[in-house]
FIVEX-739317 format. One record per residue (C-alpha): residue number from 1; residue in three letters; z negated, x, y negated. Coordinates in steps of 0.05 Angstrom, whole numbers. Example, Ala and Ser with C-alpha at 12.3 -4.5 7.8 and 13.67 -1.06 7.14 Angstrom:
<nodes>
1|ALA|-156|246|90
2|SER|-143|273|21
</nodes>
This chain:
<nodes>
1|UNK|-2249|-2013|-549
2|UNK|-2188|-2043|-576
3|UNK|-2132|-2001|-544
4|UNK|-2085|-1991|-612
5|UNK|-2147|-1946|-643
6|UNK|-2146|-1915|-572
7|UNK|-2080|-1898|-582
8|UNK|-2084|-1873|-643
9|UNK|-2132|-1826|-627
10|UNK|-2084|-1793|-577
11|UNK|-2031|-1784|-633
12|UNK|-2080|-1762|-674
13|UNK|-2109|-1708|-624
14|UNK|-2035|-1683|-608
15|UNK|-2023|-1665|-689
16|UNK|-2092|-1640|-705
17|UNK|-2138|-1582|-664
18|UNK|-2199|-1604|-636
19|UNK|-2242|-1542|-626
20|UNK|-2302|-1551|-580
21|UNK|-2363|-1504|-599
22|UNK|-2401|-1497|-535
23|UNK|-2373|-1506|-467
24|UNK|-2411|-1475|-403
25|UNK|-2363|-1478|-345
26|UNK|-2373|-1406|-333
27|UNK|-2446|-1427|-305
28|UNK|-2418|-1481|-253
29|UNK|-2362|-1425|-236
30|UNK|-2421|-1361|-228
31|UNK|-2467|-1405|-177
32|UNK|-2416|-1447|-134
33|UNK|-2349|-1409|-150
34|UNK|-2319|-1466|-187
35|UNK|-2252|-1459|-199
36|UNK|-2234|-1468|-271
37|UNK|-2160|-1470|-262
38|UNK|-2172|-1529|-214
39|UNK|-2173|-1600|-242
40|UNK|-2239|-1634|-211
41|UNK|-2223|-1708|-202
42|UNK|-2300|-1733|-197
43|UNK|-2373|-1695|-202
44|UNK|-2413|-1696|-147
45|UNK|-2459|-1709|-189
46|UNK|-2442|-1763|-213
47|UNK|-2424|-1742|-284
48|UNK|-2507|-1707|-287
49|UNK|-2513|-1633|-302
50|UNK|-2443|-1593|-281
51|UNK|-2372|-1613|-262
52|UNK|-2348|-1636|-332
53|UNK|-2294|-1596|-352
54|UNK|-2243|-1545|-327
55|UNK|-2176|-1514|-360
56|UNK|-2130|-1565|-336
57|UNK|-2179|-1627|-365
58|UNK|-2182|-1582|-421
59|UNK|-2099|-1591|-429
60|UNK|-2104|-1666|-421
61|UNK|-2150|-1682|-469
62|UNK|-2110|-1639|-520
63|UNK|-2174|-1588|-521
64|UNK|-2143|-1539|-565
65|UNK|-2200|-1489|-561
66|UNK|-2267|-1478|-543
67|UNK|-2326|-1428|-539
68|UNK|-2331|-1415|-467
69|UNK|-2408|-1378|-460
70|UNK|-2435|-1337|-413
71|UNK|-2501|-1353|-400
72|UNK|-2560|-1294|-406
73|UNK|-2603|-1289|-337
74|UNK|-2675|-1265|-378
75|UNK|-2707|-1247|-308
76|UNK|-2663|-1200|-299
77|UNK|-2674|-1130|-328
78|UNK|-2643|-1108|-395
79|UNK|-2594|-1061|-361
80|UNK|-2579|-1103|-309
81|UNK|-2566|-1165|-358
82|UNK|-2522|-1120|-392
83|UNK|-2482|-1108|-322
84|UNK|-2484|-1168|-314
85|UNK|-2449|-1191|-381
86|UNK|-2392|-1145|-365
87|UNK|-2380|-1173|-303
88|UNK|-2381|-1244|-317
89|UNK|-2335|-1225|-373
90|UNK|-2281|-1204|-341
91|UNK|-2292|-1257|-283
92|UNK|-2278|-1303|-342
93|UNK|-2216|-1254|-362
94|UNK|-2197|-1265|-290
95|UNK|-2199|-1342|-292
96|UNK|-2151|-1344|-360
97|UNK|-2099|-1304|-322
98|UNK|-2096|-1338|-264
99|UNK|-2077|-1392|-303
100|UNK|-2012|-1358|-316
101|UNK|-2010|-1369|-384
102|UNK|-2038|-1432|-397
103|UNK|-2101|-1409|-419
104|UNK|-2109|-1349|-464
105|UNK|-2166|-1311|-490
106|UNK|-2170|-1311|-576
107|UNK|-2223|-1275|-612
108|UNK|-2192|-1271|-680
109|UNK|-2163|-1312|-732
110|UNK|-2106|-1279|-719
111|UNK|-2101|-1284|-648
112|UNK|-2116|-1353|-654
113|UNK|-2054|-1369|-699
114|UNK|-2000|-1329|-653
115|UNK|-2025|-1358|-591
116|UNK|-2035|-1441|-614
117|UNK|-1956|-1457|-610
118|UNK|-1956|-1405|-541
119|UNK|-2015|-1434|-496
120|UNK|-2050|-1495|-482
121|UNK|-2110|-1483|-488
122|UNK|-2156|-1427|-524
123|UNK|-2214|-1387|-499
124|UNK|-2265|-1366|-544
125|UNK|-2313|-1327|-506
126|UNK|-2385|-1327|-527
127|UNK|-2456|-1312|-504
128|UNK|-2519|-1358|-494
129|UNK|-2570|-1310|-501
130|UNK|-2572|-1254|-543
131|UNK|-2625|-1217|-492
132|UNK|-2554|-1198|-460
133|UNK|-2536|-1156|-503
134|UNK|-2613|-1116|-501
135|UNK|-2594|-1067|-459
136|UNK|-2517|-1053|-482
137|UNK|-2522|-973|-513
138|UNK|-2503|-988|-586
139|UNK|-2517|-1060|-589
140|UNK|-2455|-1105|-609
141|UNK|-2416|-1043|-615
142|UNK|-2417|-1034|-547
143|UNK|-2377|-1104|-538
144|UNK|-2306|-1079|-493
145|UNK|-2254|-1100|-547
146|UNK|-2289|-1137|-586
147|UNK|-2287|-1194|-539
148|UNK|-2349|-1244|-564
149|UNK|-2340|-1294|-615
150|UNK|-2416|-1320|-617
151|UNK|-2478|-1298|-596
152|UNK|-2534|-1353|-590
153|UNK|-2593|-1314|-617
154|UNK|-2647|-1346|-566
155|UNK|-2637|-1386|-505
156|UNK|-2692|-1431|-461
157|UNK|-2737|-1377|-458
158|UNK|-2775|-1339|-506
159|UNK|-2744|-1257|-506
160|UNK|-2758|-1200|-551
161|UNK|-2717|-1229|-612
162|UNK|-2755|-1285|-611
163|UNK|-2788|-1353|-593
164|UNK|-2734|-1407|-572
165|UNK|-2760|-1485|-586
166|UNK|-2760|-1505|-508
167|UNK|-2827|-1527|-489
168|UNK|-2818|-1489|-423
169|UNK|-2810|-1417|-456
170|UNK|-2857|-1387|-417
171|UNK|-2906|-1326|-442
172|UNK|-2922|-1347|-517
173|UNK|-2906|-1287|-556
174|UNK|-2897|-1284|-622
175|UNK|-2883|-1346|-677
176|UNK|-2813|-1333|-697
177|UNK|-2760|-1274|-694
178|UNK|-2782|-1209|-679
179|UNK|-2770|-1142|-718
180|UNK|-2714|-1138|-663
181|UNK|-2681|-1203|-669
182|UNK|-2686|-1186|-751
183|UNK|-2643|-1120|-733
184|UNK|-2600|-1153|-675
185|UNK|-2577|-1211|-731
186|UNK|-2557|-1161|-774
187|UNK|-2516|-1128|-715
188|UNK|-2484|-1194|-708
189|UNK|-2465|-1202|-782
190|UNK|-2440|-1124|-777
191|UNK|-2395|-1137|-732
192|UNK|-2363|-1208|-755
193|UNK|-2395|-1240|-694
194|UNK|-2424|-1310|-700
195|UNK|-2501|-1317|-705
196|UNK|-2513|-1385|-672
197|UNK|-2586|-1412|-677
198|UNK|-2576|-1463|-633
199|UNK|-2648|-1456|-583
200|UNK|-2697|-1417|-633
201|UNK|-2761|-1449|-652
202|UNK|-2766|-1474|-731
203|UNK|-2796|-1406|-750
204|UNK|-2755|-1367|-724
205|UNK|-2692|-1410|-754
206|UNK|-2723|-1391|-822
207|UNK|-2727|-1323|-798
208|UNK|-2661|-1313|-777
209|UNK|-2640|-1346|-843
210|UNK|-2673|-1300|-876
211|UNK|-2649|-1239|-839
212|UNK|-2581|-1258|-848
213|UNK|-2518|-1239|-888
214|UNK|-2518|-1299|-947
215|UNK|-2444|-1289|-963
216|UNK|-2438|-1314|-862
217|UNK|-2426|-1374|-844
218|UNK|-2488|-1400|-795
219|UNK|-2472|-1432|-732
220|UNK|-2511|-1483|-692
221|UNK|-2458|-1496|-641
222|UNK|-2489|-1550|-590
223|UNK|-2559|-1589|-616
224|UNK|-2575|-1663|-644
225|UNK|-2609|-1672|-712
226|UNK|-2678|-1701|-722
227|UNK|-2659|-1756|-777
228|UNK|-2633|-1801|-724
229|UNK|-2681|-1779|-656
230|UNK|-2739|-1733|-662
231|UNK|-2731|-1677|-615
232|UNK|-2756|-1605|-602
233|UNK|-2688|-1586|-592
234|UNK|-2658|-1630|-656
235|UNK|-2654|-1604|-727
236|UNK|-2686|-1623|-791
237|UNK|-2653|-1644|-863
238|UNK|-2673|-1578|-887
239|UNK|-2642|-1537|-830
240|UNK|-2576|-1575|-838
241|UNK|-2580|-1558|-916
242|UNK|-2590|-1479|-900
243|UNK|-2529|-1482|-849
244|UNK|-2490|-1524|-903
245|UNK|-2510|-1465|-964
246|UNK|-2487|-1406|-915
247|UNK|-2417|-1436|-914
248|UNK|-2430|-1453|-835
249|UNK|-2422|-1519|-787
250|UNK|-2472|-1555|-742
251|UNK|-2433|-1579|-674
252|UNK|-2462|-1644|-641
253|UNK|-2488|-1635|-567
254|UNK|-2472|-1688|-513
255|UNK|-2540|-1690|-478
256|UNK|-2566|-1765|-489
257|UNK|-2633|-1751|-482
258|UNK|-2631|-1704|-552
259|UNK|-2586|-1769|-580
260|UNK|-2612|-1828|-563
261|UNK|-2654|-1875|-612
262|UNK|-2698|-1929|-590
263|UNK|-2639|-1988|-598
264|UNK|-2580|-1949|-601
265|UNK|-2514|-1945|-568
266|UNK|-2515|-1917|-500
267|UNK|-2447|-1891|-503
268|UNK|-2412|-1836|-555
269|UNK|-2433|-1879|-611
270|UNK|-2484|-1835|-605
271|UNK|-2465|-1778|-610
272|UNK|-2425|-1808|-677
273|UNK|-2486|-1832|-699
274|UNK|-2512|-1759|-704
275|UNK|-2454|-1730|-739
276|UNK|-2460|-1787|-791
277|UNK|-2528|-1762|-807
278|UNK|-2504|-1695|-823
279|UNK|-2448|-1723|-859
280|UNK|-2497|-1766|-905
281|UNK|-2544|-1706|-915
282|UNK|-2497|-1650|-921
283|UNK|-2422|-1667|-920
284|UNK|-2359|-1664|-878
285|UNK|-2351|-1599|-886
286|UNK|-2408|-1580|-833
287|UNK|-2400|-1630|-782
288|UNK|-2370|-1609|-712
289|UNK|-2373|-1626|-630
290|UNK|-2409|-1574|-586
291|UNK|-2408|-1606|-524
292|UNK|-2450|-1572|-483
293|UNK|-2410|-1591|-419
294|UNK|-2428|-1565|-363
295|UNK|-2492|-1538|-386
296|UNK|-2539|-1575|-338
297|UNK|-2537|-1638|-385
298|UNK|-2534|-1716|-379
299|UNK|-2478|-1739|-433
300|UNK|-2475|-1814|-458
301|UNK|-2440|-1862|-417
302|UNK|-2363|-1855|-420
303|UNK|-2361|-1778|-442
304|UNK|-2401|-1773|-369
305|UNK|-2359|-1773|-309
306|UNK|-2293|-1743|-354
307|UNK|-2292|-1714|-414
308|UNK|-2267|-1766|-464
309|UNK|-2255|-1734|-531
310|UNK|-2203|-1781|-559
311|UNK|-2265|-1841|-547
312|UNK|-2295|-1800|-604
313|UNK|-2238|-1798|-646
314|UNK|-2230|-1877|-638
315|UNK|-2298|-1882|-651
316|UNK|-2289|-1844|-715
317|UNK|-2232|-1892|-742
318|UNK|-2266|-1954|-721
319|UNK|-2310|-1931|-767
320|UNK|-2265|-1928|-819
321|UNK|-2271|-1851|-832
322|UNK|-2218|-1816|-868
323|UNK|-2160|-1774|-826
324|UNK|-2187|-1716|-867
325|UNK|-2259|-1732|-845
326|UNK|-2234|-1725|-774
327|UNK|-2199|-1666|-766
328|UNK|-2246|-1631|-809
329|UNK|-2298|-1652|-754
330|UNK|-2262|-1641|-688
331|UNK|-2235|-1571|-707
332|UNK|-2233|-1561|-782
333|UNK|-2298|-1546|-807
334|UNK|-2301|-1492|-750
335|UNK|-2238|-1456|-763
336|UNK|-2255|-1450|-835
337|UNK|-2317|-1405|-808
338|UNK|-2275|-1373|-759
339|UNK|-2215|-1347|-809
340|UNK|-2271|-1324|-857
341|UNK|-2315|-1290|-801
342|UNK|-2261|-1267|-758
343|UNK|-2196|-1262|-800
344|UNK|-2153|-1208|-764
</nodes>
């Protein structure tokens, strides 16, 4: 790629925020004590399944935030994945101070515009897996301080709000959301925190759609969409419309196998590919990244081995799209749902 637009995308990621939606480095950190404050020069891996990002690769590619989530254990028991939550939330607490003030931890529109011009980076905490949360006494409530921004109703197994779209869900269950995912959404939209339907099966979308707070923004923080590669795990046109009508944003995933078309790129044009599609069918205004890094996936060559958000960006003017267009997509979009979700 012609090194002026690469350039340009630097500037252009120094002025603007780019906000990504779903980052897992918490999971890399729980099972091999990765240190996030540590900058990893290569994957041992080889770029496959963990060892994509940390805070200090956060800071160079001019990561102004992202939703770091906490993964949900579902073989655990309901009290014990509630334990469990609390601990891993204040080993991620722990990780943002050691980074002596590099890092800090914003849950609120607020917080998020006092600390932008003090840190270098923003941590949005979030959950994948809203089985965590099955065992807390009072539900959301029971959140210390308020601390999650998202919850991701369903994860890769099937739990008692629901059916998740993996083909390896396990027992079959019911057909969509459950009585209790009904009442745990409107927990969610009680206390300002994100419903993310990112996971659930198409039935249970519709039924968390339905259970919903109309006047919420939706989020689907980390998925591909089925108009450009048919996927269990992708969206449809009429999914992207509902998360368009509630106001919401639909962040693309990095995981090439949910991206890929039969003769297309092999790099991050596809992942551009993907947001064009939801651009065509719904707008700007509900476009947005979700990585996914770190999160046991495979991302398209060049966003593999580092992270290379301002490839995107480049990407994104070589295809002629508007400044405006951008930064709505890299952070705008998602901080419109965040000051009108979580103003203060």
């Amino acid at each position: 790629m012609d090194q002026g637009l690469r350039d340009e995308a630097k500037r252009f990621l120094q002025e603007h925020d780019l906000i990504d939606l779903h980052v897992e480095g918490m999971l890399p950190h729980r099972l091999f004590g990765y240190d996030l404050n540590k900058r990893h020069t290569r994957t041992y891996t080889g770029g496959r399944f963990m060892g994509h990002l940390d805070f200090p690769r956060a800071m160079e590619q001019d990561l102004r935030a992202a939703m770091w989530s906490i993964t949900t254990n579902p073989f655990r028991s309901r009290a014990s994945r509630w334990r469990a939550l609390l601990e891993n939330l204040e080993a991620l607490r722990a990780q943002v101070e050691a980074s002596l003030g590099d890092v800090e931890i914003v849950t609120t529109w607020g917080e998020y515009q006092a600390a932008r011009g003090r840190a270098k980076h923003l941590c949005m905490p979030a959950i994948q897996g809203g089985n965590a949360l099955a065992g807390a006494p009072g539900g959301c409530g029971a959140i210390p301080g308020d601390a999650i921004t998202r919850v991701t109703l369903l994860h890769l197994t099937n739990s008692l709000f629901g059916v998740t779209s993996s083909p390896f869900r396990g027992w079959k269950g019911g057909e969509g959301v459950t009585s209790e995912g009904r009442d745990f959404v409107q927990d969610l939209n009680h206390h300002r925190i994100f419903t993310d339907l990112a996971h659930i099966n198409k039935r249970g979308f519709w039924d968390a759609v339905e259970a919903h707070d109309p006047s919420l923004p939706i989020l689907v923080t980390h998925t591909g969409v089925e108009g450009v590669c048919p996927h269990w795990r992708n969206l449809d046109d009429a999914q992207l419309r509902a998360v368009a009508q509630s106001g919401g944003t639909v962040g693309v995933i990095f995981e090439k196998s949910f991206l890929r078309r039969p003769q297309g790129p092999s790099d991050g044009g596809m992942v551009l590919e993907h947001l064009a599609h939801i651009i065509e069918v719904v707008g700007e205004d509900h476009a947005s990244i979700g990585s996914d890094y770190d999160g046991m996936i495979s991302p398209p060559r060049g966003l593999d081995a580092a992270p290379d958000y301002g490839s995107l960006v480049a990407g994104m003017l070589q295809r002629g799209w508007s400044p405006e267009r951008i930064e709505k997509i890299i952070g705008g979009n998602f901080l419109r749902c965040f000051r009108e979700m979580r103003p203060d």
